[in-house]
N, C-alpha and C positions, 0 to 999 in steps of 0.2 A: 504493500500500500504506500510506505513511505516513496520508494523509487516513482512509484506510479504520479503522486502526487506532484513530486518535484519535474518530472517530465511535462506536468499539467501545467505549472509556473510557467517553466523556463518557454512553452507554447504560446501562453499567451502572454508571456514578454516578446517575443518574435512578431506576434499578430499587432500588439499595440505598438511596432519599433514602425512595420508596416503603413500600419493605417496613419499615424504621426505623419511620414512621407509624403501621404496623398495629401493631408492637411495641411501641410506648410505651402503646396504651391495653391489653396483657395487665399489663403490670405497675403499682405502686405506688414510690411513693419510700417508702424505710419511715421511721417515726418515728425521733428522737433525730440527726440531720441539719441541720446547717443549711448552707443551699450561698449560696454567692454567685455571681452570673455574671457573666463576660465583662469578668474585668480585664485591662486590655492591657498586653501587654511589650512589643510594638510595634504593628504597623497592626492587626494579628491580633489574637485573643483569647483567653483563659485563665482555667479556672473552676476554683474554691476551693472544697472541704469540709471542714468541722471537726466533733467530736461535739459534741452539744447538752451543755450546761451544765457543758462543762470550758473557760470561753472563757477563765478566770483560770490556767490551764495548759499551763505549756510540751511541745508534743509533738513527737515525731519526723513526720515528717514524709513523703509518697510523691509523686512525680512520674510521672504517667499518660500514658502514649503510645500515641495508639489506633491499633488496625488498619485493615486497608484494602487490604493487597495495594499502599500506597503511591498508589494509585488514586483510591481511594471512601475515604467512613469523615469521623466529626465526634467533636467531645470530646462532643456531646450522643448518641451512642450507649455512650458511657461511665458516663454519669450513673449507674447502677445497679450496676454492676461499684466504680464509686467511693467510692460510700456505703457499700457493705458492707466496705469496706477501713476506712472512718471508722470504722466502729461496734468496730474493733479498737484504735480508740486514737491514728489518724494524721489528721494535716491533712492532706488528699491535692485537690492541684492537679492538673489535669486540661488537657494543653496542644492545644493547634490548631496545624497545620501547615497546608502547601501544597501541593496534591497534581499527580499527574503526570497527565496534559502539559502543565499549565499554569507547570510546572516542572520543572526537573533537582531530580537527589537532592540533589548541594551545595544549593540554596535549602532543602532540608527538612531536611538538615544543622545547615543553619547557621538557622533555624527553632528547631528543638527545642534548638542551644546556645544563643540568645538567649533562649529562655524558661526555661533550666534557672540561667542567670546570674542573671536577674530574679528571681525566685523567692527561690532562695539571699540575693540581697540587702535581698530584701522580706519577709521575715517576722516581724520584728517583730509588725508591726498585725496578723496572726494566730495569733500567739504559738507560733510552729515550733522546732523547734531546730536551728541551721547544721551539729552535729553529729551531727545525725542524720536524714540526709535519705539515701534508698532509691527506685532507679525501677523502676518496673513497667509492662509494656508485653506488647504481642500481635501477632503475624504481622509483617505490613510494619512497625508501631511497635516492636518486640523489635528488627528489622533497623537502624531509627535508633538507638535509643537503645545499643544493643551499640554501634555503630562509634564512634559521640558520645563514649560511656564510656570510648571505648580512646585517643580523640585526647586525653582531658585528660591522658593521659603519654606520649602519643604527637605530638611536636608536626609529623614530618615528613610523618603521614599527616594532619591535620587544615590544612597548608602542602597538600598536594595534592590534600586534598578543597575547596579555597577555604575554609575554616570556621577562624573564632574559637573557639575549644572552647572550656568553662568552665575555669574556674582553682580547678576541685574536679571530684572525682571521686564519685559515690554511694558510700555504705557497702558498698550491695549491691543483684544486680539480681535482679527478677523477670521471666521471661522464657517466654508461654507461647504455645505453638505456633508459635513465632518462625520466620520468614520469612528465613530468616538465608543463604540462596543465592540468589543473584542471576543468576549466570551458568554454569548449569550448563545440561545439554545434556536439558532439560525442556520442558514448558509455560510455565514462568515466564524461563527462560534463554532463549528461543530468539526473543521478542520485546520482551522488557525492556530490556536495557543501552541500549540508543543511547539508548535515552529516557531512563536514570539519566543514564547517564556523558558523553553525547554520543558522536556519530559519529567513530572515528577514537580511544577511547578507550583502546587496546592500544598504545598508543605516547606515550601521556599519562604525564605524574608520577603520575597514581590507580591505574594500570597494577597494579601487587603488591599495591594495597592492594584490591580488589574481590573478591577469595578471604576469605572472614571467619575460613578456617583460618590466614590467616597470622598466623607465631608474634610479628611487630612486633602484630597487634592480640589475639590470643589474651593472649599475656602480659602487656596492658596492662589487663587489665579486673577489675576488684573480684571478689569471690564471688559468685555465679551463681547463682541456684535455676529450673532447668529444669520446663516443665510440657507432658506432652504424652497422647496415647491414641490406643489402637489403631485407632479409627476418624477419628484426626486425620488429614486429606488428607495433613500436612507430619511428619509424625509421625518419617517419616526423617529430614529436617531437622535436628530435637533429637538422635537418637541418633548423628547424625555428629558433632554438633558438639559434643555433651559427650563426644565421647571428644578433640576436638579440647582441651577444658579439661584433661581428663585428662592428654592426654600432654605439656600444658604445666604441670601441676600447679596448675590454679587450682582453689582452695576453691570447688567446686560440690557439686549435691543435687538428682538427680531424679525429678520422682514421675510416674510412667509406670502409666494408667491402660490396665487389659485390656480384653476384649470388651466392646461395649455399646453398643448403637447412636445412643443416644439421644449420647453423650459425642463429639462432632463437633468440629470445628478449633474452639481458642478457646472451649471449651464453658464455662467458669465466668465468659467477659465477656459474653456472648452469653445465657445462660441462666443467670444470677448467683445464682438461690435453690434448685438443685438444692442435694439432700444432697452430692454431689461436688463442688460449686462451695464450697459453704463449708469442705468437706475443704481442698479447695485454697490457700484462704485462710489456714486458720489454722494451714498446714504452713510458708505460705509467711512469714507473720509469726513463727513460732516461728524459721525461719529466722533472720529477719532479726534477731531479738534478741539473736543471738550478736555482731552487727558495728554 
């Protein structure tokens, strides 16, 4: 089963390397962009956008964490989802992780904390502001970047996820269609964990911490901006767990789109120039201007 399984991954990482291909020649980068690629925070690598001719000013700043189901998924499927965050005003780095089963969730843990330190410490040379840095992330990337988020004041669950957390926390998260159950008694629950957690993980130190309702990681985490729609596969997902914010009273906001077929999991990284997709964006920066 296990061989079977990972044959099953590494398939549909080849089908989404694919279908990526065909999507890059529908779209355009749009003007007023300028991107840099693939600076490295470690062996990995991490891509930079800033708006064209504010290079003499200081901006807040976004930290991008792509989807994937944890699986599949590259920062260059982001690339267009990224830019349109630039053109609102932010330097938005765009990070690379490790995906599963060529790793446990701790290495993409502790991945996305190493790239969120660097960053933080690196921005000078692209002229970001340390105080104002905001992550945004989708599906499986919403799943790291929440738990990531909760260990910088969480230090006993980041001691039992293996991970160094950063020694900052984001102002505020963006968080859409997020992928934020792991082990529930699903499609995604029912063949996942041994591969996040390892075998034998119910009895491990990460044991209380793999429910993303618990109140040690719920109460640790910045203000929230939920994104989700009625034809989002995971759509349940978000309504459980902002009520999980709710009853720990975290500063959340979410915008929950109705019928429409076309509005599919992740729909504004995925299809980044609908009219919904820029709704999305610039509910989510209005958001984010409060913190």
């Amino acid at each position: 089963m296990s061989n079977f399984m990972k044959k099953n991954f590494y398939k549909q990482r080849e089908y989404f390397e694919k279908s990526a291909a065909v999507r890059d020649k529908k779209f355009s980068f749009p003007d007023g962009v300028v991107e840099s690629r693939d600076i490295p925070y470690i062996a990995d690598g991490q891509k930079e956008h800033r708006p064209q001719g504010k290079e003499n000013e200081t901006l807040p700043v976004i930290i991008n964490i792509h989807g994937g189901g944890l699986l599949i998924g590259n920062k260059e499927f982001n690339r267009y989802f990224c830019a349109r965050l630039c053109l609102l005003g932010y330097v938005v780095f765009s990070v690379e992780y490790r995906l599963v089963p060529d790793c446990s969730v701790y290495d993409q843990f502790s991945d996305v904390s190493t790239a969120m330190t660097f960053i933080r410490d690196n921005l000078s040379p692209y002229g970001g502001n340390p105080d104002k840095i905001y992550g945004v992330a989708d599906s499986g990337g919403a799943y790291l970047l929440t738990n990531v988020a909760a260990m910088t004041k969480n230090k006993k669950f980041a001691k039992a996820a293996h991970t160094k957390a950063p020694d900052f926390s984001p102002n505020a998260l963006g968080l859409i269609s997020g992928m934020f159950y792991t082990t529930r008694f699903d499609k995604i629950g029912l063949f996942l964990p041994s591969y996040l957690y390892g075998k034998g993980y119910k009895k491990k130190a990460i044991a209380p911490y793999v429910n993303i309702e618990n109140p040690e990681i719920v109460s640790a985490l910045p203000p929230c901006f939920l994104v989700t729609s009625h034809s989002d596969n995971l759509e349940h997902y978000t309504v459980k767990f902002e009520k999980a914010l709710k009853a720990n009273r975290v500063s959340h906001k979410l915008l929950r789109f109705g019928k429409n077929k076309k509005l599919t999991h992740a729909f504004s990284v995925f299809e980044p120039f609908y009219e919904e997709s820029t709704k999305t964006l610039k509910s989510m920066h209005e958001y984010f201007q409060s913190f």
